[in-house]
mmCIF file of the N, C-alpha and C atoms, coordinates in Angstrom:
data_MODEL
# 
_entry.id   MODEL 
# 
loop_
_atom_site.group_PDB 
_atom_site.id 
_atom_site.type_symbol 
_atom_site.label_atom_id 
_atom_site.label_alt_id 
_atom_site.label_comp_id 
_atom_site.label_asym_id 
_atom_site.label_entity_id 
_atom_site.label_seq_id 
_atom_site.pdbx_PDB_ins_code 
_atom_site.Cartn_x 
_atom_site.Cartn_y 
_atom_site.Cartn_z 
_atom_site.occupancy 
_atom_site.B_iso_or_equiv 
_atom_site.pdbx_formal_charge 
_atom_site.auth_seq_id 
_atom_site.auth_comp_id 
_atom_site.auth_asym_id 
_atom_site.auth_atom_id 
_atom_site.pdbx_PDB_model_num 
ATOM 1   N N  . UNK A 1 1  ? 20.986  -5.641 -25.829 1.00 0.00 ? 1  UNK A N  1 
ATOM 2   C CA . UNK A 1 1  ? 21.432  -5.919 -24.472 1.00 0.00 ? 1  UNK A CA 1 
ATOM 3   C C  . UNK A 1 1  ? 21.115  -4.735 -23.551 1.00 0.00 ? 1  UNK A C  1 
ATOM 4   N N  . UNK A 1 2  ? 21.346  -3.388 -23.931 1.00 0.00 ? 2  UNK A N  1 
ATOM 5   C CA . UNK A 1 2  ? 21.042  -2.368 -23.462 1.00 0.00 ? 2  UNK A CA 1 
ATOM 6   C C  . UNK A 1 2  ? 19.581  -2.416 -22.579 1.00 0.00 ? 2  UNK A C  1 
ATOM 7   N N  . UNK A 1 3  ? 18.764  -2.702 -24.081 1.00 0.00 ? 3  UNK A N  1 
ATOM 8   C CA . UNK A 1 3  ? 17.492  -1.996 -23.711 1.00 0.00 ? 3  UNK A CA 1 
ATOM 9   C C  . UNK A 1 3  ? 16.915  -3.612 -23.134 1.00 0.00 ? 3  UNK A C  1 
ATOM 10  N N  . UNK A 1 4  ? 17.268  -4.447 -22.806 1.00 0.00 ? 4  UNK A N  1 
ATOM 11  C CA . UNK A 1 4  ? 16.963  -5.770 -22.059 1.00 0.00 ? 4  UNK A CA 1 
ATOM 12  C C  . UNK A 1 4  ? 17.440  -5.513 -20.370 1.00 0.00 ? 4  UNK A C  1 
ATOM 13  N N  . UNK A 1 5  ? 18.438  -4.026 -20.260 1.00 0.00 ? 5  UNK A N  1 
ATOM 14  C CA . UNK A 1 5  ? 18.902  -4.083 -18.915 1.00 0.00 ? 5  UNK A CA 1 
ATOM 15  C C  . UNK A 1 5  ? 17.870  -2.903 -18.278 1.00 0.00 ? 5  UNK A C  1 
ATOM 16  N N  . UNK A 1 6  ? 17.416  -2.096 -19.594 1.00 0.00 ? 6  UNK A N  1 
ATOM 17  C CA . UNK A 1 6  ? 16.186  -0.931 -19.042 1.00 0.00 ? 6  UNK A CA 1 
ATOM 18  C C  . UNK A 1 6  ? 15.197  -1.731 -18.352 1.00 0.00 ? 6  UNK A C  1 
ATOM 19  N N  . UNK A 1 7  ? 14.820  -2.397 -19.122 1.00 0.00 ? 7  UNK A N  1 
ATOM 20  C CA . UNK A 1 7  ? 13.591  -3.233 -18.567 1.00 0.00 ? 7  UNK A CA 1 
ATOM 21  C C  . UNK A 1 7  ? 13.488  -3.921 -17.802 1.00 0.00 ? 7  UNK A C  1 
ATOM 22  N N  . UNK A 1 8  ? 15.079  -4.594 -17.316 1.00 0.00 ? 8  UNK A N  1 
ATOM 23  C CA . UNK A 1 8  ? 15.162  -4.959 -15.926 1.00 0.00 ? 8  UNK A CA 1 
ATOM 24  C C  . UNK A 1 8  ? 14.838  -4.353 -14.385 1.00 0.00 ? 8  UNK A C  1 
ATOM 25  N N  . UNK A 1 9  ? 15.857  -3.073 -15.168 1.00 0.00 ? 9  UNK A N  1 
ATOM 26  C CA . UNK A 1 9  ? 16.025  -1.869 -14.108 1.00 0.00 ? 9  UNK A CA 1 
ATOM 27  C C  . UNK A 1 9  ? 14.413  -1.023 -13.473 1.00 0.00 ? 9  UNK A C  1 
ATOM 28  N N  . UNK A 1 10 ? 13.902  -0.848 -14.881 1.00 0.00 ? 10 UNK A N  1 
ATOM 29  C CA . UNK A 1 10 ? 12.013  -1.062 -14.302 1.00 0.00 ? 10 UNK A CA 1 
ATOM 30  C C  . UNK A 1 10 ? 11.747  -1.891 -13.511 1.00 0.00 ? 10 UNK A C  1 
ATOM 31  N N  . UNK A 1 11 ? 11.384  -3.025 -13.929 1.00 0.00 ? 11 UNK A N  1 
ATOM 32  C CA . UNK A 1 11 ? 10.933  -3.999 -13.096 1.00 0.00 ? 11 UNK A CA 1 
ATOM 33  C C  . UNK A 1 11 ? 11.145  -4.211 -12.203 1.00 0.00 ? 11 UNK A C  1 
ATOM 34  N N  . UNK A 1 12 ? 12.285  -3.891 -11.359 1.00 0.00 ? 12 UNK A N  1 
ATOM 35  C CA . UNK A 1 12 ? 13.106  -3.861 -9.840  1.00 0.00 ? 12 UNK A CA 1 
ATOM 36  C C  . UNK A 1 12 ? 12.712  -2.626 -9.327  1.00 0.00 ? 12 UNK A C  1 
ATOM 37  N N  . UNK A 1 13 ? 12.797  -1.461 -10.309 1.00 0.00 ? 13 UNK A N  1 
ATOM 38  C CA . UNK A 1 13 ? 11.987  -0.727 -9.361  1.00 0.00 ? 13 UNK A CA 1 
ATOM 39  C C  . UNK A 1 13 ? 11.017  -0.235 -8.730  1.00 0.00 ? 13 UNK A C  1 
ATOM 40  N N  . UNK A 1 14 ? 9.903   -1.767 -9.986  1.00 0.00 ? 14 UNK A N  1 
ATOM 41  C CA . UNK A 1 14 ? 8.257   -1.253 -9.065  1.00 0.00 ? 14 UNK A CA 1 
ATOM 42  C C  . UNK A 1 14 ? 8.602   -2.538 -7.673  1.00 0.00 ? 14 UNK A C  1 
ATOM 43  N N  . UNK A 1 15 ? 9.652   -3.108 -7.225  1.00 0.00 ? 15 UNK A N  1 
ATOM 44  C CA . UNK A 1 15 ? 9.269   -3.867 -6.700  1.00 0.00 ? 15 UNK A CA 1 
ATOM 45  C C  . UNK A 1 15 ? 9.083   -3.183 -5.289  1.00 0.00 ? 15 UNK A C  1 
ATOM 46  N N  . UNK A 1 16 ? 9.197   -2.077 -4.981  1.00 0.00 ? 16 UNK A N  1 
ATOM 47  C CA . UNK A 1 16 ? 9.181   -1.117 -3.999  1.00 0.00 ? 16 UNK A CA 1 
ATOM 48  C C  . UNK A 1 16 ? 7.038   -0.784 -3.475  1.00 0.00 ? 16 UNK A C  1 
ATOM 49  N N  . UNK A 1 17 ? 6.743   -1.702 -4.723  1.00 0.00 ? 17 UNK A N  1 
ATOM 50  C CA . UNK A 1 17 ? 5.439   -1.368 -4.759  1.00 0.00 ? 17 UNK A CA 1 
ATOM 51  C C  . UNK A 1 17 ? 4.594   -2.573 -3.982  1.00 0.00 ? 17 UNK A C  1 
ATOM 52  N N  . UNK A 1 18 ? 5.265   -3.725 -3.847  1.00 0.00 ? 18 UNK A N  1 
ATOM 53  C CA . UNK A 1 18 ? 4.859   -4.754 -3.700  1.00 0.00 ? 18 UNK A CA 1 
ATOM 54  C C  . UNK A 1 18 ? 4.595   -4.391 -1.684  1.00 0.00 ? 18 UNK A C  1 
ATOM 55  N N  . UNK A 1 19 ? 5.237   -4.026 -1.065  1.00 0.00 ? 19 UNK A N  1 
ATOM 56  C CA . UNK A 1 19 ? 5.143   -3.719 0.117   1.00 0.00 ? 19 UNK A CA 1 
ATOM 57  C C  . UNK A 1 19 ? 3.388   -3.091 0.226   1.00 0.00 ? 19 UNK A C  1 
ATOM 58  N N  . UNK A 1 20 ? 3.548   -2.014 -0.138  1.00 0.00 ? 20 UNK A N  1 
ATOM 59  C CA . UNK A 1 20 ? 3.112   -0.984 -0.173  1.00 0.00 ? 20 UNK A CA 1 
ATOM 60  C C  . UNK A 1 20 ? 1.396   -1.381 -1.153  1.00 0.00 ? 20 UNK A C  1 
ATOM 61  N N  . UNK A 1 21 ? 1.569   -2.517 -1.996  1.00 0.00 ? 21 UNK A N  1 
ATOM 62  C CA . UNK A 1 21 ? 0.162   -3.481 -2.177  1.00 0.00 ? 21 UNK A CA 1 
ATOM 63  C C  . UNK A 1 21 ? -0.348  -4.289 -0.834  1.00 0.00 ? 21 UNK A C  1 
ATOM 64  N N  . UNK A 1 22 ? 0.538   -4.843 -0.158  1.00 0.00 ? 22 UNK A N  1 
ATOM 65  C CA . UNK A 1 22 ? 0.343   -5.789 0.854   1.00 0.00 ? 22 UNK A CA 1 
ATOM 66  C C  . UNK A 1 22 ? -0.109  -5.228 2.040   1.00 0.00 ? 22 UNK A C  1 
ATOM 67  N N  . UNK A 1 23 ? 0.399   -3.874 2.320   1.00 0.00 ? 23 UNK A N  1 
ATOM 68  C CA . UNK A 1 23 ? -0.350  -2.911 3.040   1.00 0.00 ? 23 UNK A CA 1 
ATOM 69  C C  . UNK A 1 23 ? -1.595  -2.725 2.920   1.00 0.00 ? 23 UNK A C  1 
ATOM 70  N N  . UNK A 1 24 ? -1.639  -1.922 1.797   1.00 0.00 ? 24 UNK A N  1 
ATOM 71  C CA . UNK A 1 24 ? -3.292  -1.913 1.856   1.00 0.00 ? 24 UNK A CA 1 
ATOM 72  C C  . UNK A 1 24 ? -4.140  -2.878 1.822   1.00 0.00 ? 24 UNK A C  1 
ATOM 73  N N  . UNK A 1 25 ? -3.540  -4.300 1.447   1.00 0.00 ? 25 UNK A N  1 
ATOM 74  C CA . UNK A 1 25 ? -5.026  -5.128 1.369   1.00 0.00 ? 25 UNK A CA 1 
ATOM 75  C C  . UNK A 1 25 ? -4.918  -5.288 3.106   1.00 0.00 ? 25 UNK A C  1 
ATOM 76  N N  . UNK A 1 26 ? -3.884  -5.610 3.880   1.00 0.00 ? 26 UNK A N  1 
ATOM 77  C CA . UNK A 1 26 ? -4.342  -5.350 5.148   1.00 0.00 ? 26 UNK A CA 1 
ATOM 78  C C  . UNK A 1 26 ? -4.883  -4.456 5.820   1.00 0.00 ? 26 UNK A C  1 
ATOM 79  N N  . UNK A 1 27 ? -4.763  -3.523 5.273   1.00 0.00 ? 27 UNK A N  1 
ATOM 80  C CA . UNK A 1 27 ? -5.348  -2.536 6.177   1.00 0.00 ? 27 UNK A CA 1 
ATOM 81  C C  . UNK A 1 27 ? -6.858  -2.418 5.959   1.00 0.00 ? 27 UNK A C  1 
ATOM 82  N N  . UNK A 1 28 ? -7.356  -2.897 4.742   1.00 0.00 ? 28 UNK A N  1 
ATOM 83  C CA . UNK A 1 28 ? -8.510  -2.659 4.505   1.00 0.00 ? 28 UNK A CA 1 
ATOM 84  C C  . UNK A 1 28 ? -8.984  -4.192 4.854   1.00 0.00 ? 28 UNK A C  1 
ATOM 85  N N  . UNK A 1 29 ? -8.228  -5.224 5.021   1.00 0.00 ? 29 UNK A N  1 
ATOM 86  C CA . UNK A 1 29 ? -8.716  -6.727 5.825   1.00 0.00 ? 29 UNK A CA 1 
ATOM 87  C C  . UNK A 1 29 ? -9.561  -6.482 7.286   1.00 0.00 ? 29 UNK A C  1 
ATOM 88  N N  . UNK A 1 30 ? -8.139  -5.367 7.975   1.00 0.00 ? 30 UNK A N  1 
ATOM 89  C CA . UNK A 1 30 ? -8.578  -4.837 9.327   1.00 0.00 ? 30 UNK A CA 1 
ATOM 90  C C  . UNK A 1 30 ? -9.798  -4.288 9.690   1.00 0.00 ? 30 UNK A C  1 
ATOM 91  N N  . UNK A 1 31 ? -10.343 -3.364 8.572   1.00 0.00 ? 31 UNK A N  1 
ATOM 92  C CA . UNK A 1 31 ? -11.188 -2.460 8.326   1.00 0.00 ? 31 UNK A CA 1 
ATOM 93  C C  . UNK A 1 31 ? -12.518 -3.129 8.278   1.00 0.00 ? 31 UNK A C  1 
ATOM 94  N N  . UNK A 1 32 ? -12.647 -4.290 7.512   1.00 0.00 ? 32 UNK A N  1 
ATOM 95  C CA . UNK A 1 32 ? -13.730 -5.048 7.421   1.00 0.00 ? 32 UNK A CA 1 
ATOM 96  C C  . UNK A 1 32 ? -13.689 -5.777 8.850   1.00 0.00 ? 32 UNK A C  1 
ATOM 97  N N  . UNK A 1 33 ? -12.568 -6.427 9.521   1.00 0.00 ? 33 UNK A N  1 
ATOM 98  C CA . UNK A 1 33 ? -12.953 -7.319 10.375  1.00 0.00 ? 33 UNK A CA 1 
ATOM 99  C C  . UNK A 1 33 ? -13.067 -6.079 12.022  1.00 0.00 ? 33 UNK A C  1 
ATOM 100 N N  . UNK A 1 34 ? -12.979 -4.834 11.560  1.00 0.00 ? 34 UNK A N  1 
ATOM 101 C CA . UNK A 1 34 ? -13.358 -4.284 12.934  1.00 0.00 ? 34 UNK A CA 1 
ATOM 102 C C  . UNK A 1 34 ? -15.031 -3.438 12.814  1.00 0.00 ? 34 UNK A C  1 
ATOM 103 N N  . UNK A 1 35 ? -14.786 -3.479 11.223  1.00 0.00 ? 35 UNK A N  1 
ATOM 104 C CA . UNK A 1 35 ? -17.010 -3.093 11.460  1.00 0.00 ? 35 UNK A CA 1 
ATOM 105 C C  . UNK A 1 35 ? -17.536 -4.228 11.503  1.00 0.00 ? 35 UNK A C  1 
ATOM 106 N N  . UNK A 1 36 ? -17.362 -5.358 11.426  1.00 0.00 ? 36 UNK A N  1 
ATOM 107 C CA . UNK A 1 36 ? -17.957 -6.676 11.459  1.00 0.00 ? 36 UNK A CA 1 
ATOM 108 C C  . UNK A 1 36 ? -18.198 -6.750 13.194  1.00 0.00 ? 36 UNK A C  1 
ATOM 109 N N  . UNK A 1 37 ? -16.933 -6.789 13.961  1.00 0.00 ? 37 UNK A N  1 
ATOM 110 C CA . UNK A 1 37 ? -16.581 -6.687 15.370  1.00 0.00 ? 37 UNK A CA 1 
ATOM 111 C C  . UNK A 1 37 ? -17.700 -5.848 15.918  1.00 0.00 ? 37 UNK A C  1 
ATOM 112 N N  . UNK A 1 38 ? -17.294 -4.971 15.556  1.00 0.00 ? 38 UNK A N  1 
ATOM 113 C CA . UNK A 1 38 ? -17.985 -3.338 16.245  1.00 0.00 ? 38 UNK A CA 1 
ATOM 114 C C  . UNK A 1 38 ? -18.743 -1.840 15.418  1.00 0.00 ? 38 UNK A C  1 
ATOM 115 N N  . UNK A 1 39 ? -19.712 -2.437 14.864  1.00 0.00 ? 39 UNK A N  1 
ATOM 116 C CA . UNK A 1 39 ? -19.940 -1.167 14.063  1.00 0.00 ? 39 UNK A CA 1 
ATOM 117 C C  . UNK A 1 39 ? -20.404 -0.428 14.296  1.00 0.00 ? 39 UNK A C  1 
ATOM 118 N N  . UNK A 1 40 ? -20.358 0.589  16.081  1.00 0.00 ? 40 UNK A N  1 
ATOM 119 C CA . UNK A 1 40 ? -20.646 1.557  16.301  1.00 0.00 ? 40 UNK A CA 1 
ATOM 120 C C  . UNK A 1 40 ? -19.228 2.349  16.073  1.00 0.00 ? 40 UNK A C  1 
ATOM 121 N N  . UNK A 1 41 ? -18.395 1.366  16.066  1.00 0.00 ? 41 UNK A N  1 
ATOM 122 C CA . UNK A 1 41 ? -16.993 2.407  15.969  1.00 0.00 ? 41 UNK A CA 1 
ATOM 123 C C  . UNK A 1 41 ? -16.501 2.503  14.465  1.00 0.00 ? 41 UNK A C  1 
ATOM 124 N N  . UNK A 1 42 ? -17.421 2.227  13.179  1.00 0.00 ? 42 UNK A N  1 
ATOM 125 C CA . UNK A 1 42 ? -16.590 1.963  11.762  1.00 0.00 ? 42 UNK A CA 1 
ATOM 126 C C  . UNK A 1 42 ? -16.314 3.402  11.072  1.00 0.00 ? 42 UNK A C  1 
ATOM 127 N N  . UNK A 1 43 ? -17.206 4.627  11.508  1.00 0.00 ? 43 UNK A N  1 
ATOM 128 C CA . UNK A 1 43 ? -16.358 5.573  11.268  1.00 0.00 ? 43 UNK A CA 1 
ATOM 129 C C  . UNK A 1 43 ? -15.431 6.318  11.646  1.00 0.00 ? 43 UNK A C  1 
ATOM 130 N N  . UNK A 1 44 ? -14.883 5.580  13.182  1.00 0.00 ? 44 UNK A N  1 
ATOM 131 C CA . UNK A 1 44 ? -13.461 6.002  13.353  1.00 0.00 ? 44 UNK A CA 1 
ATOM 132 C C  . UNK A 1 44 ? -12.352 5.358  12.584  1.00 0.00 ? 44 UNK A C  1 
ATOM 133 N N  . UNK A 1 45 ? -12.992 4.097  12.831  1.00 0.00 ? 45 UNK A N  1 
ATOM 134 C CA . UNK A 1 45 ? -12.244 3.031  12.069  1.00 0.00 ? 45 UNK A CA 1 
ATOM 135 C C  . UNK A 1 45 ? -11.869 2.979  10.478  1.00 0.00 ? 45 UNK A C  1 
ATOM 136 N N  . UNK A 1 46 ? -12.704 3.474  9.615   1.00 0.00 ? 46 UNK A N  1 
ATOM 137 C CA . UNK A 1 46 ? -12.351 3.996  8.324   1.00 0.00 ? 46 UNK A CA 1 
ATOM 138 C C  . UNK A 1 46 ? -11.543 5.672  8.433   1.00 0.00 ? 46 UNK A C  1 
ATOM 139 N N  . UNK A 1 47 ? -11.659 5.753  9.295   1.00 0.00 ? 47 UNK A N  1 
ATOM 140 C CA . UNK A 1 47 ? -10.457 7.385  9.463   1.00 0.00 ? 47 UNK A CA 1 
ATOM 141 C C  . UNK A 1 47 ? -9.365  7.237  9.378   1.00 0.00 ? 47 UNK A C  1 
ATOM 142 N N  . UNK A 1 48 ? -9.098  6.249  10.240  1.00 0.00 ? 48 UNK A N  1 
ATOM 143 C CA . UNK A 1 48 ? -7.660  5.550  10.601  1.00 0.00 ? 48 UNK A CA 1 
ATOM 144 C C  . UNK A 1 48 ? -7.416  4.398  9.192   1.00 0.00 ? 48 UNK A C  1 
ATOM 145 N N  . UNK A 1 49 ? -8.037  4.060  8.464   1.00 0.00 ? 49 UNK A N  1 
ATOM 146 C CA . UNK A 1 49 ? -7.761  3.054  7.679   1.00 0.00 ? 49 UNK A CA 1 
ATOM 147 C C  . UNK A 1 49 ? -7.797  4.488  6.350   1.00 0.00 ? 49 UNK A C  1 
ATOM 148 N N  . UNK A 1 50 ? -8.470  5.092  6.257   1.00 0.00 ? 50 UNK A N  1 
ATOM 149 C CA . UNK A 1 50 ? -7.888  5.991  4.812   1.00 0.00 ? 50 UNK A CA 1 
ATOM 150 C C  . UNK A 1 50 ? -6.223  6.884  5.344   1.00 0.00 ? 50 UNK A C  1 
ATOM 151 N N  . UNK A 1 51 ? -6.584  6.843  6.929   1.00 0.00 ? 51 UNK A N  1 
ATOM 152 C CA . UNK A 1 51 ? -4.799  7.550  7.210   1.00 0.00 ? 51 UNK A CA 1 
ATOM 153 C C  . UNK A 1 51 ? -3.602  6.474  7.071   1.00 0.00 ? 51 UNK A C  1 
ATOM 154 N N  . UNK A 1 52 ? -3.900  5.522  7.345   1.00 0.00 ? 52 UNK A N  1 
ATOM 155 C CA . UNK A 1 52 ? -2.919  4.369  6.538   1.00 0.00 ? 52 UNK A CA 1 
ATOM 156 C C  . UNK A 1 52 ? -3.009  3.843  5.341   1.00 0.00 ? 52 UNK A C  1 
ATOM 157 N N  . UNK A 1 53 ? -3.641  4.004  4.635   1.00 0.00 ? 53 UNK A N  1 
ATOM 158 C CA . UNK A 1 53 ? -4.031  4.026  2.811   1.00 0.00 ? 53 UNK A CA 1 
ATOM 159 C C  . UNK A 1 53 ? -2.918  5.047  2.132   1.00 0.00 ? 53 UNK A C  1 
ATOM 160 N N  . UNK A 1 54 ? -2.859  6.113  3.224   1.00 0.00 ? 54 UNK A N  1 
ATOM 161 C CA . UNK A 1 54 ? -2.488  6.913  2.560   1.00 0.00 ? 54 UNK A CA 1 
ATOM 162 C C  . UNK A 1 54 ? -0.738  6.929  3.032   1.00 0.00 ? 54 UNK A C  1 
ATOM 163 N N  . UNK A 1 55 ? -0.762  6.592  4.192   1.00 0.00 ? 55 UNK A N  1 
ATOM 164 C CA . UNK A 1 55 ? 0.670   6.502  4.453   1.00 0.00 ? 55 UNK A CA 1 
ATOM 165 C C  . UNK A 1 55 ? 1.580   5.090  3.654   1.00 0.00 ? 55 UNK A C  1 
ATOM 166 N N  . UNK A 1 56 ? 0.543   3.780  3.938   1.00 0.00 ? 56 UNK A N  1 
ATOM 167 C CA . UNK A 1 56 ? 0.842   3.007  2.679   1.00 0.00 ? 56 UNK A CA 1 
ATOM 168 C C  . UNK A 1 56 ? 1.463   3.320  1.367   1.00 0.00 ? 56 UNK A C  1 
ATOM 169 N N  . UNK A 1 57 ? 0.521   4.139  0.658   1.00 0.00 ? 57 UNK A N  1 
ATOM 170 C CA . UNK A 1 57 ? 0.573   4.439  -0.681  1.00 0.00 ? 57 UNK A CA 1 
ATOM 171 C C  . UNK A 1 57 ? 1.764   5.488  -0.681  1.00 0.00 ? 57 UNK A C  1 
ATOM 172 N N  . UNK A 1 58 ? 2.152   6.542  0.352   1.00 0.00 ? 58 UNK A N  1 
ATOM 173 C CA . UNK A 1 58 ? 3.446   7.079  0.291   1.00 0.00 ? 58 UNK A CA 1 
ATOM 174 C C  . UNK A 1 58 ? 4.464   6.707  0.073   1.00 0.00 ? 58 UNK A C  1 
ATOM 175 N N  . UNK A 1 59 ? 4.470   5.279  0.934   1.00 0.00 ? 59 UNK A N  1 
ATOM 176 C CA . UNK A 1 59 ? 6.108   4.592  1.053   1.00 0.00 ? 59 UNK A CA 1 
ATOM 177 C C  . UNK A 1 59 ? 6.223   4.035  -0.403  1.00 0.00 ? 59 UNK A C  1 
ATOM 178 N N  . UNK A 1 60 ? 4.961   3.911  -0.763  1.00 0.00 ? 60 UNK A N  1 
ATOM 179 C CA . UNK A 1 60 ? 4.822   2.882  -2.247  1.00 0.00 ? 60 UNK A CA 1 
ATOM 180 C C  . UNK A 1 60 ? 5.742   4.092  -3.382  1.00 0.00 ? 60 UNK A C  1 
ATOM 181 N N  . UNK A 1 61 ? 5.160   4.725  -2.998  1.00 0.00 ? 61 UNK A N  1 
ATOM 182 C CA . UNK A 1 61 ? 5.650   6.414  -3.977  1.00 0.00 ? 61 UNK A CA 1 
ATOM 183 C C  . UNK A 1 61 ? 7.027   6.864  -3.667  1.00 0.00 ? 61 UNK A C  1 
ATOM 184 N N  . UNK A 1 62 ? 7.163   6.792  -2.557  1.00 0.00 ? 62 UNK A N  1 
ATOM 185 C CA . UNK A 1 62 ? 8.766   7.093  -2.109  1.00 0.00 ? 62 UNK A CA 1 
ATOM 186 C C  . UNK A 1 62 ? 9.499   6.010  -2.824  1.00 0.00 ? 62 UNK A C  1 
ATOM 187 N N  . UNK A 1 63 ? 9.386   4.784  -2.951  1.00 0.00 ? 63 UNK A N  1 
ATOM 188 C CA . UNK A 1 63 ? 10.293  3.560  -3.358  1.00 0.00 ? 63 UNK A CA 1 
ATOM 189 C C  . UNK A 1 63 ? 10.492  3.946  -4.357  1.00 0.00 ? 63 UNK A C  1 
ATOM 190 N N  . UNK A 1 64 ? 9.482   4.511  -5.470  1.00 0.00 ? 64 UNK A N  1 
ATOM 191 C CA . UNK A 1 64 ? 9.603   5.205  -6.849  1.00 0.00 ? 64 UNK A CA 1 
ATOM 192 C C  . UNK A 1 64 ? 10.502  6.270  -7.295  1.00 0.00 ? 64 UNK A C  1 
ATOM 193 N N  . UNK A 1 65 ? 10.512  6.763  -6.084  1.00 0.00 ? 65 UNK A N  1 
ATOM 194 C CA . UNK A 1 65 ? 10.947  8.122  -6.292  1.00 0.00 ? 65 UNK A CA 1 
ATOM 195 C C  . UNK A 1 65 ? 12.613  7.816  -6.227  1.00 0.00 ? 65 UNK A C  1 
ATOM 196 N N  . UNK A 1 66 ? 13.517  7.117  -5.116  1.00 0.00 ? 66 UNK A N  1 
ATOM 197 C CA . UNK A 1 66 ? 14.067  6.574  -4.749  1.00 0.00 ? 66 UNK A CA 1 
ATOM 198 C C  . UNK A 1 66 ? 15.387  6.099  -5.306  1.00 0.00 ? 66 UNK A C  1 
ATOM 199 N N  . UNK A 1 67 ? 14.592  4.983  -6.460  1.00 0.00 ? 67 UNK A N  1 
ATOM 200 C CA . UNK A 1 67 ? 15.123  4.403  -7.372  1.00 0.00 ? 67 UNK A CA 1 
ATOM 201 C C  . UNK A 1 67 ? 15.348  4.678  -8.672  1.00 0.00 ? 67 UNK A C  1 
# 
């Protein structure tokens, strides 16, 4: 019973991760549909999309940390 409540208690706490997946596939959705748009601007546009990759992937890490 114990070790059936560990494995619960995991599992709830990657759910902090699930945000923080959904992020990045948007952000990198954005990323494609603004060099498609405009690709004189895609290396600003990948600047700003690895600075939200990365702020993404923080909150993902903080939820970890957290719990």
């Amino acid at each position: 019973m114990l070790q059936a409540a560990k494995y619960l208690g995991a599992g709830l706490a990657c759910s902090g991760l699930i945000g923080a997946g959904a992020g990045i596939g948007l952000i990198f959705a954005s990323l494609i549909s603004a060099s498609s748009r405009n690709p004189e601007a895609k290396g600003q546009a990948f600047t700003y999309a690895i600075l939200g990759f990365a702020l993404a992937e923080a909150t993902g890490l903080f939820a970890q940390l957290i719990r």
